[in-house]
C-alpha positions as CSV (number, residue, x, y, z in Angstrom):
1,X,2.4,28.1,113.4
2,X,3.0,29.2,109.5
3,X,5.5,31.5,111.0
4,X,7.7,29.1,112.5
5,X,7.6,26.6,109.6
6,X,9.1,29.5,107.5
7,X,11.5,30.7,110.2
8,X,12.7,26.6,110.2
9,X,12.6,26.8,105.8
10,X,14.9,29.5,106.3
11,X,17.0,28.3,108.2
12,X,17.9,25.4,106.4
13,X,18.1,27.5,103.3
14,X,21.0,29.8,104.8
15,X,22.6,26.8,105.8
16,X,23.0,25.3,103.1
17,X,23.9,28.6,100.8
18,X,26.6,30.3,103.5
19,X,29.8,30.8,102.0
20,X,32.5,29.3,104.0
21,X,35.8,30.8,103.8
22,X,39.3,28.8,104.9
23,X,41.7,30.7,106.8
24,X,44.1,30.4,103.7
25,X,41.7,32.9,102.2
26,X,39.8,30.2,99.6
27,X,36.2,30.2,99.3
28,X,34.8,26.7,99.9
29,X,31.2,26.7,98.2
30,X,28.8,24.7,100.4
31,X,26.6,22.9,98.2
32,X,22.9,22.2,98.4
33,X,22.5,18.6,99.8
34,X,20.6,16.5,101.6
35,X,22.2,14.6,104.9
36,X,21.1,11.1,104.1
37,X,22.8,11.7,100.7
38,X,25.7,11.2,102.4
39,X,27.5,14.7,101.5
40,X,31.1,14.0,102.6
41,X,32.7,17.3,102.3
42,X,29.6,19.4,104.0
43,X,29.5,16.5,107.2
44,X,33.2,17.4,107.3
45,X,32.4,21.3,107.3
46,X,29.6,21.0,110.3
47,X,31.5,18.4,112.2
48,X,34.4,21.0,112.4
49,X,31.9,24.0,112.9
50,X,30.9,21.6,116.1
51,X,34.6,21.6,117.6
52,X,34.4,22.3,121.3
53,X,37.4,24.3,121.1
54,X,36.1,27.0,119.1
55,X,35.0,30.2,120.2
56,X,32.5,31.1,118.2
57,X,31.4,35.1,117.6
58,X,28.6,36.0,116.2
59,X,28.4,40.1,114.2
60,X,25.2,41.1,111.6
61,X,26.4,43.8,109.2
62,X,24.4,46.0,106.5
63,X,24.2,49.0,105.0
64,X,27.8,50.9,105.5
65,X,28.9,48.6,108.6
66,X,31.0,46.7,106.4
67,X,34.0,48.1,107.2
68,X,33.7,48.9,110.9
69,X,33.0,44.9,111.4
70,X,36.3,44.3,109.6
71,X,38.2,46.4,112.1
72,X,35.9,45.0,115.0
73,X,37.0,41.4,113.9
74,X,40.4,42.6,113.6
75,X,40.4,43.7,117.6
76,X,39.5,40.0,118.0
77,X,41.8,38.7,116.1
78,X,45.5,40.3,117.2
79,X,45.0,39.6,120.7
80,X,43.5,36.0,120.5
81,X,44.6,32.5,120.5
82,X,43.6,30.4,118.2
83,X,40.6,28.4,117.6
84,X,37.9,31.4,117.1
85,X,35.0,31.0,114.3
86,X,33.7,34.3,113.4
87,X,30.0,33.9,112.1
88,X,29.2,37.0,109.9
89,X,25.2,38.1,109.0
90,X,25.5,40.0,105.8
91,X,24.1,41.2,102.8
92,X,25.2,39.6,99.4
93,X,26.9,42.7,98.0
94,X,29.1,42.9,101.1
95,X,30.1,39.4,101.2
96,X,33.0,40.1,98.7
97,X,34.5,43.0,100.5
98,X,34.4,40.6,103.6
99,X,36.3,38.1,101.8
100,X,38.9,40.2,100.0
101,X,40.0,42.0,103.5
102,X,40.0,38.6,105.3
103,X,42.2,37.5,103.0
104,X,44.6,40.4,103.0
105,X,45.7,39.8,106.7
106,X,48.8,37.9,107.0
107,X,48.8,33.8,107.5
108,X,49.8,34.2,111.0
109,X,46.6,36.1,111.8
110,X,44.4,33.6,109.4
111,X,45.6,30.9,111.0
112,X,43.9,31.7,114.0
113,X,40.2,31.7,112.7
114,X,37.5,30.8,110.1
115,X,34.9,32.2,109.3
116,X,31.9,32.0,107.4
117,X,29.0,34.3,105.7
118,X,25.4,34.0,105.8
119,X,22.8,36.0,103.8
120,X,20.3,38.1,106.4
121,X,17.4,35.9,107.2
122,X,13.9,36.7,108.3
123,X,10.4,34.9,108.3
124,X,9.0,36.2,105.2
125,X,5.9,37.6,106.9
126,X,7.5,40.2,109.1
127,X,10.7,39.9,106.6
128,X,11.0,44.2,106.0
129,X,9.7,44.8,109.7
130,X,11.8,43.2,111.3
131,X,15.0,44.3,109.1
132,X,14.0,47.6,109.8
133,X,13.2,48.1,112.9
134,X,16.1,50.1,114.9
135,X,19.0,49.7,112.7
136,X,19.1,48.3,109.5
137,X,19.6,44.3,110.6
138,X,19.7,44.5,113.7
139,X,17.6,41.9,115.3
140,X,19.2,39.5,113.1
141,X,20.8,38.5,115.8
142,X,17.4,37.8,117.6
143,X,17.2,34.4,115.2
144,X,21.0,33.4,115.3
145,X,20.0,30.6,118.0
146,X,18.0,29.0,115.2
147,X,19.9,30.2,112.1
148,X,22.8,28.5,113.9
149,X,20.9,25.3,115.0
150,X,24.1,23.0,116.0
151,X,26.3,25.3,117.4
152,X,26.1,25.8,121.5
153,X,27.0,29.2,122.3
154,X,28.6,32.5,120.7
155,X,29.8,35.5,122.1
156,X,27.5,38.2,120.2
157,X,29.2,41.7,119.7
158,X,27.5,44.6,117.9
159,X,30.1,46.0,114.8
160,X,31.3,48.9,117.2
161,X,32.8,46.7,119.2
162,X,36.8,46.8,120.1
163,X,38.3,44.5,122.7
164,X,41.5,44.9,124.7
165,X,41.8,41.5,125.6
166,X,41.7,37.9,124.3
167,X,38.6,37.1,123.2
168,X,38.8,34.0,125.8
169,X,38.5,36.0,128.7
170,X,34.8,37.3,127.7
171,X,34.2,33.2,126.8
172,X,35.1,32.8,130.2
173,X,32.1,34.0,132.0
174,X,30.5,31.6,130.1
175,X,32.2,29.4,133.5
176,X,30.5,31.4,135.8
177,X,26.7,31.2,134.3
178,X,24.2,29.0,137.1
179,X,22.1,26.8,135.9
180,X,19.2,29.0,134.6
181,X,21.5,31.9,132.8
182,X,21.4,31.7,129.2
183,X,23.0,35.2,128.4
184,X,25.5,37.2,129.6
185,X,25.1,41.3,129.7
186,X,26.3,44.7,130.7
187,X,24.3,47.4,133.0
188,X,23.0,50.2,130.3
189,X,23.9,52.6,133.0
190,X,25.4,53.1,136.3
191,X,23.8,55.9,137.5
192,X,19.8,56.7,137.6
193,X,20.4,60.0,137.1
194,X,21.5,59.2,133.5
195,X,19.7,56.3,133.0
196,X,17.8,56.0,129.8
197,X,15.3,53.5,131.0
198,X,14.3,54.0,134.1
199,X,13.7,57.7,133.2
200,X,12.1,57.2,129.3
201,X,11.4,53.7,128.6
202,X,7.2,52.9,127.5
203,X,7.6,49.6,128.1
204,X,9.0,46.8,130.6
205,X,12.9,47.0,130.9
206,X,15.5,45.1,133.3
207,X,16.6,45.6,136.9
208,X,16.6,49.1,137.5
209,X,18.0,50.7,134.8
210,X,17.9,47.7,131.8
211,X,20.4,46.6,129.9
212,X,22.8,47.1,126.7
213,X,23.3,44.0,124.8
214,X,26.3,45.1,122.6
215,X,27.9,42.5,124.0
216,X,25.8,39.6,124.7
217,X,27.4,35.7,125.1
218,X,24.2,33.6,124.2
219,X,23.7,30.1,125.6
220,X,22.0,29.0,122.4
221,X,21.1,25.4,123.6
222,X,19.1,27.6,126.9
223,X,17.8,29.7,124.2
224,X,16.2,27.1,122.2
225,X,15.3,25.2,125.2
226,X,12.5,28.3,125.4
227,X,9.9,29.7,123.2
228,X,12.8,32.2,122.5
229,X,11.6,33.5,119.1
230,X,7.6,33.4,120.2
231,X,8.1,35.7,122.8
232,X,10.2,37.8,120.5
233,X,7.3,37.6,118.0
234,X,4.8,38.5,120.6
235,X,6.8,41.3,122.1
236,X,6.8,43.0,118.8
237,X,3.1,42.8,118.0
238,X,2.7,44.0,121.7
239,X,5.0,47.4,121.7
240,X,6.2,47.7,118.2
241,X,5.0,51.7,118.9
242,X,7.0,51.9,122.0
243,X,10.2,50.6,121.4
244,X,13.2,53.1,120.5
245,X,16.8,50.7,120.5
246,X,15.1,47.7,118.8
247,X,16.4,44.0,119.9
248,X,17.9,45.7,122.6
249,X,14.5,46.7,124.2
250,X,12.6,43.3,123.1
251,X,15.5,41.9,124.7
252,X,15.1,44.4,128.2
253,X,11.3,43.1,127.8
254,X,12.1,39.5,127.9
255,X,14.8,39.9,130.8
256,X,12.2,41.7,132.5
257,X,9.6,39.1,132.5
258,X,12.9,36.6,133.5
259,X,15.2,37.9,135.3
260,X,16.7,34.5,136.1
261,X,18.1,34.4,132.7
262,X,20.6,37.0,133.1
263,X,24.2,37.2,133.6
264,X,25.1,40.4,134.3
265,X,28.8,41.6,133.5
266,X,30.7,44.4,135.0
267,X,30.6,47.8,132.9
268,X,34.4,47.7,131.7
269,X,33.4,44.8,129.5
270,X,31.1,47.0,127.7
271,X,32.6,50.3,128.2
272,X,30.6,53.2,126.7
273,X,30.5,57.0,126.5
274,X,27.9,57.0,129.1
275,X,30.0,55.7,131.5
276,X,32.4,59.2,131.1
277,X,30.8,61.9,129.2
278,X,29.2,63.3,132.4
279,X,31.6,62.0,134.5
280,X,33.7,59.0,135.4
281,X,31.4,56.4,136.8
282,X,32.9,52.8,135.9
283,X,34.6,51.8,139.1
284,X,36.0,48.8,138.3
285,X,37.5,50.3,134.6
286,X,39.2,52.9,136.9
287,X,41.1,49.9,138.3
288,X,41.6,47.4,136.2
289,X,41.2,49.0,132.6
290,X,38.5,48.7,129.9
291,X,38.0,45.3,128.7
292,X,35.8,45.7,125.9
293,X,34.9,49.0,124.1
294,X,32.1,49.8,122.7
295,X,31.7,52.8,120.5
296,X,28.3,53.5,120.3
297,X,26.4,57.2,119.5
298,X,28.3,56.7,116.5
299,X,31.6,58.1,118.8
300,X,34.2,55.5,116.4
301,X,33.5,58.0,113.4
302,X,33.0,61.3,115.3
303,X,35.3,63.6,117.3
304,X,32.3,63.9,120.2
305,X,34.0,61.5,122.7
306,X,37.4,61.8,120.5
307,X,39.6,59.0,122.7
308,X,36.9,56.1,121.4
309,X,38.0,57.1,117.7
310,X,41.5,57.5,118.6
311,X,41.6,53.6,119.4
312,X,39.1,53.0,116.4
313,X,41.8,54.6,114.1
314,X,44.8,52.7,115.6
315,X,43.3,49.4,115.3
316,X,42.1,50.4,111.8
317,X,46.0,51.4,110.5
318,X,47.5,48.9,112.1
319,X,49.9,46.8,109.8
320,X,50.2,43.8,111.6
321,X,53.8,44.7,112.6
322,X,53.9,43.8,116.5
323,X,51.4,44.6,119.1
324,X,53.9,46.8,120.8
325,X,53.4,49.2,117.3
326,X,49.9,48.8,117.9
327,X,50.2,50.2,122.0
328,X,52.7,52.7,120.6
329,X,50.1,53.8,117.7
330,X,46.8,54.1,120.5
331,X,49.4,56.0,123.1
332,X,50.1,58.8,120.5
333,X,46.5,59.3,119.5
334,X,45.5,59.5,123.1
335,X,48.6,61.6,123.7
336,X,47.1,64.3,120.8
337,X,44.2,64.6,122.2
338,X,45.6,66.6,125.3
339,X,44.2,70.0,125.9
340,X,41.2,68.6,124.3
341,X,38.0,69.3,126.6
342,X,35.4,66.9,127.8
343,X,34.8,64.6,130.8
344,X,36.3,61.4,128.7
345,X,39.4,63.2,128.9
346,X,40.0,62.9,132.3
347,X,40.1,59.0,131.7
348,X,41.9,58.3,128.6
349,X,44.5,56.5,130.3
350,X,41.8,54.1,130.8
351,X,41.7,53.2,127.0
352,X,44.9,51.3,126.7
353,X,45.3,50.4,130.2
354,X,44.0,46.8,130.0
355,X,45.8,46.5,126.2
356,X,49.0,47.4,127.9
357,X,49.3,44.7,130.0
358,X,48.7,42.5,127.3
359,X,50.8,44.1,124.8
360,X,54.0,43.8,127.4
């Protein structure tokens, strides 16, 4: 199909025209060549991309998410070994902002990752559909399989994303996928009384109340094993009208139809306002702490569900001076917020719970 020799053109294309960026903060230009030209310096590049050590995490960022996916990388970062390749979808003005606060953080953070820039890339058929549909980029990372062609798997996190935790552990579950998982998710909800899809969705969705795929790992080498991006393709054509969250609903659509793809996570590695704004209903957060945050409804930026901001903010200020400053810093926000009403409240010991034990 025409569509698939452009979506392959393209891929090549943002290959060869990324920007890679060394830890030390230099810009290493990748230049157009061709393999059997024998490029030395770009076979160098990809056979280091192809490391089996790295973890590699994938983030799309447009429009006014620039800054947000900074702090989001930063959560990675100060928590992580090293060894993690960050793999950042953005558009050309953005790239130099991305660069210049990467290479502001101090040598002993750097030192822990690369990272590299892509320009967004769409077949050029459906090139303003699908950019626009849901949030500006979105379902960029519906094509980062092929866009990323040699590289196995990735750890996919939407830019209001925070994690408490090494990065690792969420690689992990990678350990626990059977032989026909190719992606790992979190429930959308826990209860049917608040579900979303079970009680609005027009069109197929997961399980019994779907999915949210802010934090997805992606067994790319499953993924393009299967006509990933034709069912994708189809799925759009087929309910373009009755889709509200974008990707995330093509993606409920295709999990759906094969159920034995999915891995399915526990809610405290996707932890969301749903899960307390009516009242406390992740269990297993209760216990152990909330892995993985995830600041959706636009809560990061707003003082609706306050305690998601308050760790937002603390991760955003924080001077690289100690991750006992940085527990310190999120206990005090938390602390302010006392007397403040709402059923989030009642759980904010919950926020820096899991950080805790890793800070000490």
């Amino acid at each position: 199909m025409l569509w698939f020799w452009f979506l392959h053109l393209f891929a090549i294309q943002l290959q060869i025209y990324a920007i890679d960026l060394g830890s030390d903060g230099s810009t290493v230009k990748v230049e157009h060549c061709e393999k059997d030209n024998g490029c030395a310096d770009s076979d160098k590049q990809q056979r280091e991309l192809l490391h089996p050590d790295w973890v590699h995490v994938g983030v799309v960022a447009c429009g006014d998410r620039q800054p947000e996916t900074v702090v989001a990388v930063k959560a990675i970062m100060v928590t992580s070994s090293p060894n993690v390749f960050i793999h950042v979808f953005t558009e050309d003005e953005l790239m130099a902002s991305f660069h210049s606060d990467f290479a502001s953080w101090p040598n002993e953070i750097r030192s822990k990752f690369k990272y590299r820039l892509y320009r967004i890339t769409y077949p050029p058929d459906r090139f303003q559909e699908w950019k626009k549909l849901f949030k500006t980029c979105a379902t960029q990372r519906l094509f980062i399989p092929t866009l990323l062609a040699e590289v196995d798997s990735i750890l996919y996190i939407d830019t209001d994303i925070l994690l408490m935790r090494p990065v690792q552990d969420v690689w992990d579950h990678f350990k626990h996928f059977n032989s026909s998982q190719l992606a790992a998710v979190a429930p959308e909800h826990e209860s049917a009384s608040a579900g979303w899809y079970n009680r609005f969705a027009r069109h197929p969705y997961y399980g019994r109340l779907g999915i949210n795929s802010g934090v997805m790992l992606m067994n790319m080498t499953r993924i393009r094993a299967f006509t990933w991006l034709e069912h994708m393709n189809d799925y759009l054509t087929r309910y373009k009208y009755n889709i509200t969250w974008g990707d995330q609903d093509l993606l409920n659509i295709l999990f759906h139809h094969y159920p034995e793809f999915v891995y399915i996570y526990e809610c405290n590695w996707n932890y969301r306002p749903d899960h307390c704004m009516y009242m406390s209903v992740c269990k297993v957060a209760e216990q152990d702490g909330i892995s993985v945050l995830h600041g959706n409804r636009g809560v990061l930026h707003n003082d609706k569900h306050p305690q998601f901001k308050a760790i937002y903010d603390a991760f955003e200020e924080y001077k690289f001076d100690g991750l006992d400053m940085l527990l310190r810093s999120m206990e005090a926000k938390l602390d302010a917020l006392d007397g403040t009403e709402g059923r989030c409240q009642a759980v904010k010991d919950l926020f820096c719970k899991r950080f805790r034990l890793f800070a000490h």
